[in-house]
C-alpha positions in Angstrom: 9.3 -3.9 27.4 6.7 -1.6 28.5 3.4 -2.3 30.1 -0.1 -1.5 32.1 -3.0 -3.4 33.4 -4.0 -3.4 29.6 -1.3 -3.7 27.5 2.0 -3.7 27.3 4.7 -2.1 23.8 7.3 -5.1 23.6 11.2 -4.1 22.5 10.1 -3.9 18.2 7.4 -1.2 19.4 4.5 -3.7 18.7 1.9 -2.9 21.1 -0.5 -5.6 22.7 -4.0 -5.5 24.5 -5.3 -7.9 27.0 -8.5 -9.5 26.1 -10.6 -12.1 27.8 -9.0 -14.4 24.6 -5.4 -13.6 25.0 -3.5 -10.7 23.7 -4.0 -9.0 20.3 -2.0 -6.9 18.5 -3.0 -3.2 18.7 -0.8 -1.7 16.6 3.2 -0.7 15.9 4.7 2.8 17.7 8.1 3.6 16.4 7.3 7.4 16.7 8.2 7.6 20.1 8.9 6.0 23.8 6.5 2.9 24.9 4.9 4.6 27.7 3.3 7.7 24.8 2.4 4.4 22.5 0.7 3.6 25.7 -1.1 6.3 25.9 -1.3 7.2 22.6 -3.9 4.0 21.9 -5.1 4.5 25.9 -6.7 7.8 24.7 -8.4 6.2 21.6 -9.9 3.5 24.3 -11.1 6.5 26.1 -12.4 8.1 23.5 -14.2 5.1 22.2 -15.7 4.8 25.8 -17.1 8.0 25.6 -19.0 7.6 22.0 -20.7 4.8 23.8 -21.4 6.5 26.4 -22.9 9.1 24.5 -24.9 6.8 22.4 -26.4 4.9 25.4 -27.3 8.4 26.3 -29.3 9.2 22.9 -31.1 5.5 23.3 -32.3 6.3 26.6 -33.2 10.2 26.0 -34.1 10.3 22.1 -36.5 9.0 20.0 -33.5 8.0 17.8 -35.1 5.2 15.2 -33.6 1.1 15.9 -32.2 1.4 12.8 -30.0 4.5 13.1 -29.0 3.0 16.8 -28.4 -0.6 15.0 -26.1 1.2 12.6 -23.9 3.0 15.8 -23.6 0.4 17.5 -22.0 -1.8 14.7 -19.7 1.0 13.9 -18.4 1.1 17.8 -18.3 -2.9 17.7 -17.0 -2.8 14.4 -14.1 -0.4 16.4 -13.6 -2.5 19.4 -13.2 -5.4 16.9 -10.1 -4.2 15.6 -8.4 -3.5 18.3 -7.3 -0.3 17.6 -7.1 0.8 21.4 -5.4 -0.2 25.0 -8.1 -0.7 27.8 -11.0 -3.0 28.7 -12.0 -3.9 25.1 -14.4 -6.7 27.1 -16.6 -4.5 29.1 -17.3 -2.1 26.0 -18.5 -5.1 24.5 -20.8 -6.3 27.0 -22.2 -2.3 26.9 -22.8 -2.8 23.3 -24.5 -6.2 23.7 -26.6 -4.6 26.5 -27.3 -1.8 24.4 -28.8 -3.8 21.6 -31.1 -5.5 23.5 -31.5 -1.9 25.1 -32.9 -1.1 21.4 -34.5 -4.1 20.6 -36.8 -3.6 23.8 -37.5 0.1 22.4 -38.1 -1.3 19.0 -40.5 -3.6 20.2 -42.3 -1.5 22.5 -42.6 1.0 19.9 -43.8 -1.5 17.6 -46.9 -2.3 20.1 -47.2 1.6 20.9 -47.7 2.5 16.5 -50.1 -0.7 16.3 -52.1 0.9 19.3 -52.0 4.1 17.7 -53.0 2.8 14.4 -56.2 1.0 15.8 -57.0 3.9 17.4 -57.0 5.9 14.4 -58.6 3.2 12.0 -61.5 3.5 15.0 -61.5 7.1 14.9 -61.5 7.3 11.1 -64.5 4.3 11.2 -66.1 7.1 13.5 -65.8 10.2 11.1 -67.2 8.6 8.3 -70.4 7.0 10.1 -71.1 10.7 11.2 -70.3 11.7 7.4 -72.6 9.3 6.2 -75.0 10.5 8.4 -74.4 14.2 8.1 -75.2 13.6 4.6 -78.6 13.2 4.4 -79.4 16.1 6.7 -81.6 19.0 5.3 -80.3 21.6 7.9 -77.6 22.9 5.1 -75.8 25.2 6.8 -74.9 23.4 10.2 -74.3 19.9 8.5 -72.0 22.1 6.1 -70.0 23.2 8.5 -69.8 19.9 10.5 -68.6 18.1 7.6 -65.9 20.6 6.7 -65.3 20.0 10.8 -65.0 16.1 9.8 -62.4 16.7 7.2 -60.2 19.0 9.2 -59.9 16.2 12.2 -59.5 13.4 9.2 -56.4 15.5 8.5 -55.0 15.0 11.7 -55.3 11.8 11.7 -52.4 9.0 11.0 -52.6 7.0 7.7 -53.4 3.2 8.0 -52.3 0.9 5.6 -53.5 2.0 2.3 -56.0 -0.8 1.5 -57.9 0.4 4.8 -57.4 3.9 4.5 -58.6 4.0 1.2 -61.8 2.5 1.7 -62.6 4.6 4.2 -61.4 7.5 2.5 -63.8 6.5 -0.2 -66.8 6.5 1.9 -66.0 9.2 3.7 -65.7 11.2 0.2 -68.4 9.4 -1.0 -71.0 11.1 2.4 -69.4 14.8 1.4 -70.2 14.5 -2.2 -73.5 13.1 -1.5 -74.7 16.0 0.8 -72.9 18.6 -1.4 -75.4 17.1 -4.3 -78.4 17.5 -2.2 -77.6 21.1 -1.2 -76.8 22.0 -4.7 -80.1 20.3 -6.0 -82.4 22.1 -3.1 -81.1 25.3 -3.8 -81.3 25.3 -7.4 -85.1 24.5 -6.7 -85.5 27.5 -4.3 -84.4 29.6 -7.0 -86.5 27.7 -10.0 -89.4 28.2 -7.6 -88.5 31.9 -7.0 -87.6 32.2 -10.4 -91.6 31.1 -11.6 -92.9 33.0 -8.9 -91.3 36.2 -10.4 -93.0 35.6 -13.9 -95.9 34.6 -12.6 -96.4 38.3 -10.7 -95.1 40.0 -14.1 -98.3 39.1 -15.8 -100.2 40.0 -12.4 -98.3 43.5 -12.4 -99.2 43.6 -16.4 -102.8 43.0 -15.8 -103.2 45.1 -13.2 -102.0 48.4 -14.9 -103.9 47.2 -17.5 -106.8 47.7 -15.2 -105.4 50.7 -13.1 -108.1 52.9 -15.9 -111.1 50.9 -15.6 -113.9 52.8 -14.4 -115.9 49.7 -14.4 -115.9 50.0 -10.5 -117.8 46.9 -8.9 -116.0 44.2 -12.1 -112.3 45.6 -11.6 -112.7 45.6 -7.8 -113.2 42.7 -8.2 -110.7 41.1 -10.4 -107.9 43.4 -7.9 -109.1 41.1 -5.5 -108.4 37.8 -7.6 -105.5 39.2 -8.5 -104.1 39.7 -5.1 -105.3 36.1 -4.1 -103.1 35.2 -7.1 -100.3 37.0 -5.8 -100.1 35.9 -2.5 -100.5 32.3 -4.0 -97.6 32.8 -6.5 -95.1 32.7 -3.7 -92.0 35.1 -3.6 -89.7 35.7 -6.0 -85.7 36.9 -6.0 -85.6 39.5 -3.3 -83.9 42.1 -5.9 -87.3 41.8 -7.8 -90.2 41.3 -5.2 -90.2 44.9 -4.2 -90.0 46.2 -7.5 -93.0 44.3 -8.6 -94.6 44.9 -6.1 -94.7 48.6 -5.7 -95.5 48.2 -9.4 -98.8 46.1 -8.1 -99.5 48.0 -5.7 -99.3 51.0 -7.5 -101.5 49.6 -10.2 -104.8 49.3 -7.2 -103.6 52.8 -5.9 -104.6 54.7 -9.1 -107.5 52.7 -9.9 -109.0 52.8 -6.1 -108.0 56.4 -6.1 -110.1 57.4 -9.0 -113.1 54.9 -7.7 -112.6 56.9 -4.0 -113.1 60.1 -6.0 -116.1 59.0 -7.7 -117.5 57.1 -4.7 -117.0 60.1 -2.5 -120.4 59.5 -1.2 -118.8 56.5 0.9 -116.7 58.9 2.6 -118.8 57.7 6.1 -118.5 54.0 5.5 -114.3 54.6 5.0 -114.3 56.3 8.1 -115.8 53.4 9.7 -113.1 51.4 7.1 -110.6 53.0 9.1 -111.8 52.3 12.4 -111.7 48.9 11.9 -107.8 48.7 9.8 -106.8 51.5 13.3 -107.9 47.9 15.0 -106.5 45.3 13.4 -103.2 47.2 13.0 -103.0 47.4 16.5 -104.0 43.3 16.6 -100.9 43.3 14.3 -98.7 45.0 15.7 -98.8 43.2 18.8 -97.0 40.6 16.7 -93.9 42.4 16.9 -91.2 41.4 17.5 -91.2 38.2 16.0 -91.0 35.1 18.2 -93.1 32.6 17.0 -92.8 32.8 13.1 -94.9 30.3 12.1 -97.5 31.2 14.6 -97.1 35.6 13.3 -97.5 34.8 9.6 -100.5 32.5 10.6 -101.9 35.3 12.6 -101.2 37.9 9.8 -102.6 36.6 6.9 -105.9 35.8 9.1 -105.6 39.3 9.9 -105.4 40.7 6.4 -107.5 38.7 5.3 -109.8 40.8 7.3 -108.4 43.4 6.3 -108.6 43.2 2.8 -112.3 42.6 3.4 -113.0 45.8 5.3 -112.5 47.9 2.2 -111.0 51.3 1.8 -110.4 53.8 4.1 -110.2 57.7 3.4 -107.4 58.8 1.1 -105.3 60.8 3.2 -105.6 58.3 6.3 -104.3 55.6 3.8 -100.6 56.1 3.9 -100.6 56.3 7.4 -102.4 52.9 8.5 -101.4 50.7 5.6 -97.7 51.6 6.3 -98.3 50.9 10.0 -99.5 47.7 8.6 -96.7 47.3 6.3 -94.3 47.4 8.4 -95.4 44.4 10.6 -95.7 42.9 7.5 -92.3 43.6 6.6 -91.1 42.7 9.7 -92.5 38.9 9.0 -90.8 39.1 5.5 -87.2 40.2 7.1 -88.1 36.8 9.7 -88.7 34.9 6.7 -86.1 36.4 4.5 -83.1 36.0 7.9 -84.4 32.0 8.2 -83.8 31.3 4.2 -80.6 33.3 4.6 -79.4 30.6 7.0 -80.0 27.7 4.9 -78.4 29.5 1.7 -74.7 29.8 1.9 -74.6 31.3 -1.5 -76.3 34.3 -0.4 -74.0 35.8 1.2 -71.6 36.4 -2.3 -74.7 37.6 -3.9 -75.2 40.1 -1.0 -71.3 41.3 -1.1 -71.5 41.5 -5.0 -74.5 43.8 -4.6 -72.9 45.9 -2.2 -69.8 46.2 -3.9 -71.9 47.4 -7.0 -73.8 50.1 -5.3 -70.4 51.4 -3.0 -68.6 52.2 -6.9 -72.1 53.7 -8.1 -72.6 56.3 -5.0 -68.3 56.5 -5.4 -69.2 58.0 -8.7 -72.1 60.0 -8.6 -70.3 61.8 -6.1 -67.0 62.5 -8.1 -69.9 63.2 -10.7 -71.3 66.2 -8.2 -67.6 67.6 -7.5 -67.6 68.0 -11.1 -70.9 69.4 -11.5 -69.9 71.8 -8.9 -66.5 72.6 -9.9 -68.0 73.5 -13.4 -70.8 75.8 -11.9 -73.7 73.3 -12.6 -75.3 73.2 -9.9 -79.0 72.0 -11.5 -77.1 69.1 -12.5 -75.7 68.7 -9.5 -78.8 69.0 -7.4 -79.9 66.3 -9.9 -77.4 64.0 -9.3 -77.9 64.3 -5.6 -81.3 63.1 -5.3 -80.0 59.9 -7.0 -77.2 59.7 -4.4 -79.6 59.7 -1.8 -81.7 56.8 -3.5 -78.5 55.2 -4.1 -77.1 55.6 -0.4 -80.4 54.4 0.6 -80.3 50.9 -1.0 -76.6 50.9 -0.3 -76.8 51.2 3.4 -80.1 48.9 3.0 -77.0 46.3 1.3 -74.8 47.3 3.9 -77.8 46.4 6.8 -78.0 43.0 5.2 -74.4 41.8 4.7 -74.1 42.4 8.3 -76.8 39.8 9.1 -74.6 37.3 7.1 -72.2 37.9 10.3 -69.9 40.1 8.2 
């Protein structure tokens, strides 16, 4: 009979352990000497002592779940329990009863650390949708916008609660976006019905007024350009794209009927250069406006200013072009104010603007492959033609261009 501290191989090659409860039959070795069925089952104790040590290792170091550690560790038992090995069977059992209650301590302190982390994200997800609910009934558009989409990114982040809680919440917070979305929709789709009746209203102004642009009924029709213009400032602005057009259309309308009164009136050629004294004045007054600061406080200022204006009456011909587009441009100024602070609270804008300047880039694209071919073919009155349009067309493209960039891009 061979043996060790451990075990022993008696003369029919049954080999033994020793165990706190007596010996236990390991196994049978007929293969070869004692002392190698010795070792043979010494080395499967050793190696069973290293897979516990490894695994006491991953408890410790890992985030390795209870259950997966639960399931090791009744494997190795299940091992030891069979006593398939020579060695200190005992003492890997009490490692594997200290590592349970190893993993039961993790599993409970994880347990305390995921109900933490869960109240702090019900709290936090409480928190988004107050500030939702708030957010949405906010007129400022374009920052509460942003916020909210803001909101729904961290939301996102977030760990899910139970389902009960986190779909209430979910429904209120849903609820706040849709809500505000709604109210944007139906403010903007007012600015443009407004815009929209402010651009028929001036088409019947524009059609009266070249109606009138004939008369010769000089003190009546004066008149009646007046009331027309009161109108027109109180119609309100239409679409950008059309306010321009009708207005240069207006405008053009008093031009050849005040022209042909100037000509006829040409005794008044002294009070108009007294006119012009006066307009010299007041476009200085207006000019000092510039640049904007205050916009409420300049387009108060301006309208009492052209107000006076408008009363002074004409001024010579040739001096007109001059001081009214002195004028004009403070005035356009103020519109490019007013224009630049209802860009900011119209986030649709922006497509419109990059539609319109996509449209203009492929029509000066081809008018110039248009003039290549005019050229090429040895038209070159065609092609002279076709440049002036370019240049009109460059001009409202790079206008487009100017105003995309405000939109940051």
């Amino acid at each position: 009979m061979t043996s060790d501290p451990w075990g022993r191989v008696d003369e029919t090659g049954t080999v033994y352990v020793r165990t706190a409860d007596g010996e236990k039959v390991v196994g049978s070795w007929q293969a070869g000497s004692p002392e190698e069925a010795l070792a043979y089952f010494e080395r499967k104790y050793e190696g069973l002592k290293v897979e516990i040590g490894l695994l006491e290792r991953r408890v410790k170091t890992t985030d390795l779940s209870a259950k997966d550690a639960q399931t090791a560790i009744d494997h190795l038992r299940g091992q030891v329990e069979e006593h398939h090995a020579v060695g200190d069977l005992d003492a890997l059992r009490v490692r594997l009863d200290a590592l349970v209650a190893t993993v039961e301590t993790r599993r409970e302190e994880r347990k305390v650390e995921k109900a933490k982390q869960t109240d702090e994200a019900k709290h936090a997800k409480e928190a988004l949708v107050v500030e939702a609910e708030e957010l949405a009934q906010s007129d400022q558009w374009r920052s509460a916008g942003e916020r909210l989409r803001a909101l729904v990114d961290t939301w996102k982040g977030l760990p899910r609660l139970d389902r009960k809680s986190d779909d209430e919440l979910w429904h209120r917070f849903s609820h706040a976006r849709s809500a505000f979305s709604k109210r944007r929709k139906a403010h903007f789709a007012s600015l443009d019905a407004q815009r929209e009746d402010a651009r028929k209203a001036k088409e019947k102004l524009v059609t009266e007024a070249e109606s009138l642009s004939g008369s010769t009924d000089w003190g009546t029709t004066a008149a009646r350009y007046r009331d027309l213009m009161t109108e027109w400032k109180a119609a309100g602005r239409a679409q950008r794209e059309s306010e321009d057009d009708l207005w240069n259309r207006f405008r053009g309308a008093q031009d050849v009927f005040f022209a042909a009164r100037s000509e006829v009136f040409s005794e008044r050629d002294a009070e108009q250069g007294e006119n012009l004294k006066l307009k010299e004045e007041l476009t200085l007054e207006a000019e000092k406006l510039l640049p904007v600061t205050d916009l409420k406080a300049a387009r108060a200022a301006f309208r009492s200013l052209n107000e006076r204006w408008e009363a002074i009456g004409h001024v010579p011909r040739d001096a007109r072009p001059k001081v009214e587009g002195r004028m004009h441009t403070v005035e356009r100024a103020l519109q490019e104010a007013e224009e630049s602070e209802w860009r900011r609270t119209n986030p649709e804008a922006r497509a419109r603007a990059a539609g319109l300047t996509g449209q203009l880039q492929d029509a000066v694209d081809k008018l110039r492959t248009q003039i290549d071919t005019a050229r090429t073919a040895g038209n070159n009155a065609k092609a002279d033609k076709l440049g002036r349009e370019l240049e009109g067309r460059q001009a409202l493209l790079d206008q487009a261009l100017k105003g995309l960039e405000e939109f940051g891009g």
